[in-house]
C-alpha positions, 0 to 999 in steps of 0.5 A, a space after each residue: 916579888 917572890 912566889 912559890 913552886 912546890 915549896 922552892 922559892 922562884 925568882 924571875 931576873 926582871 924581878 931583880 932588874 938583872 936584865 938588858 944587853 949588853 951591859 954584862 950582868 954577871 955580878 948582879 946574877 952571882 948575887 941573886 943565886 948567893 941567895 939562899 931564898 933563891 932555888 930557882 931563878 927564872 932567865 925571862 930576858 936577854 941577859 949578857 955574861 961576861 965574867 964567871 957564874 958558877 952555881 948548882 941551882 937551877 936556870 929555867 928559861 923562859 920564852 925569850 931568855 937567853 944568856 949572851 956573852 964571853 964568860 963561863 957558866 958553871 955547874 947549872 941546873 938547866 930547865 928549858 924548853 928543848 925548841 929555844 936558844 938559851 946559850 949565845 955562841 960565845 958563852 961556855 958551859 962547864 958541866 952543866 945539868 939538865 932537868 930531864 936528864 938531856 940536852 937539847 941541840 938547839 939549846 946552843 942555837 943549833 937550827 932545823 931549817 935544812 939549809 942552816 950549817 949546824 957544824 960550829 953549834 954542834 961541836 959547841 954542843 958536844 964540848 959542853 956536855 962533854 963535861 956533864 956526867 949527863 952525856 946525852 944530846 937530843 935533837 927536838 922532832 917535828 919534821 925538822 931537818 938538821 944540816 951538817 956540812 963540816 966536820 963533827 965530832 962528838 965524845 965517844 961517851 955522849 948519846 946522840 937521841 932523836 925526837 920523831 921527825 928529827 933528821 940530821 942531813 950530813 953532807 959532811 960528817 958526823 964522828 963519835 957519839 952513840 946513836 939512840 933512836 927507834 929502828 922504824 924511824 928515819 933520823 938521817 937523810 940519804 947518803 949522810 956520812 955518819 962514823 958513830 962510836 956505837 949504837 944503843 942496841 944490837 945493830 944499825 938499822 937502815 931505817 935510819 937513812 929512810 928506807 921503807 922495807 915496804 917492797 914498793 921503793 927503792 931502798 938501793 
């Protein structure tokens, strides 16, 4: 079955029977984005790759699509949701490209649940979009409180930006990257230990570690 998108052919995997773990699905997804019909292929269900995929068409994940796997996924354009797993912990990433321009933690199952540790997904994250001229990460909002309580590092190049209500709780630390975010808006917890390489504007703001300036709490 075949539809059309703003003049793009749009095929979905279940379409195409490339679907179901574990069997690894990496030949039947190389064979479907060899087609020149195919612009964009629709991810709509769990799908293991175990060898390499390389591409530059675009992967749109939908509600419960996600690659599983040990093998390489190569120079994809992703468009997905930014509050949805789309990568197994297993599965590399080499310079991917996201369809906004940045990439979402919890697109390598990083979780906002304030007692998950997000270390290892978080590390995971910086090497894949390390390899992207597409250097930013963006933590999704929504009263969502990320814990980090081993050591990150994330390249000195990548932005780090934050949705309203994206905290990150830093028990360990947090080293490199660029902090993006509003100077009125808390994005760390207190007594977070953060090493950043910089900041995208003139100065820190203590606003980031949850002071109100409002001469009623204590902001010590």
């Amino acid at each position: 079955q075949r539809v059309f998108d703003g003049g793009n052919s749009v095929y979905r995997a279940s379409w195409l029977n490339i679907t179901g773990a574990p069997t690894d699905k990496a030949a039947l997804v190389n064979i479907a984005l060899a087609n020149s019909a195919i612009k964009t292929l629709e991810i709509d269900a769990d799908i293991t790759i175990n060898s390499a995929v390389t591409t530059t068409k675009t992967l749109k994940f939908l509600n419960g699509g996600i690659f599983n796997g040990t093998g390489t996924l190569t120079t994809p354009k992703i468009d997905a949701d930014y509050n949805q797993q789309i990568f197994g912990s297993s599965l590399v990433v080499v310079n991917p490209k996201s369809a906004t321009g940045k990439f979402s933690a919890q697109w390598w199952g990083v979780v906002a649940d304030g007692a998950t540790d997000n270390t290892a997904n978080l590390n995971m994250v910086n090497t894949a979009v390390a390899t992207s001229y597409q250097k930013n990460i963006i933590f999704p909002g929504g009263q969502l409180n990320y814990l980090i309580s081993g050591t990150v590092t994330i390249a000195s190049s990548i932005t780090l930006s934050f949705e309203e209500g994206a905290i990150l709780n830093v028990t360990g630390s947090l080293n490199g990257g660029i902090i993006d975010a509003p100077y009125t808006q808390q994005i760390f917890a207190v007594y977070s230990i953060i090493n950043p390489t910089g900041f995208r504007g003139e100065w820190l703001s203590v606003r980031w570690f949850g002071a109100k300036g409002d001469n009623s709490n204590n902001d010590q």
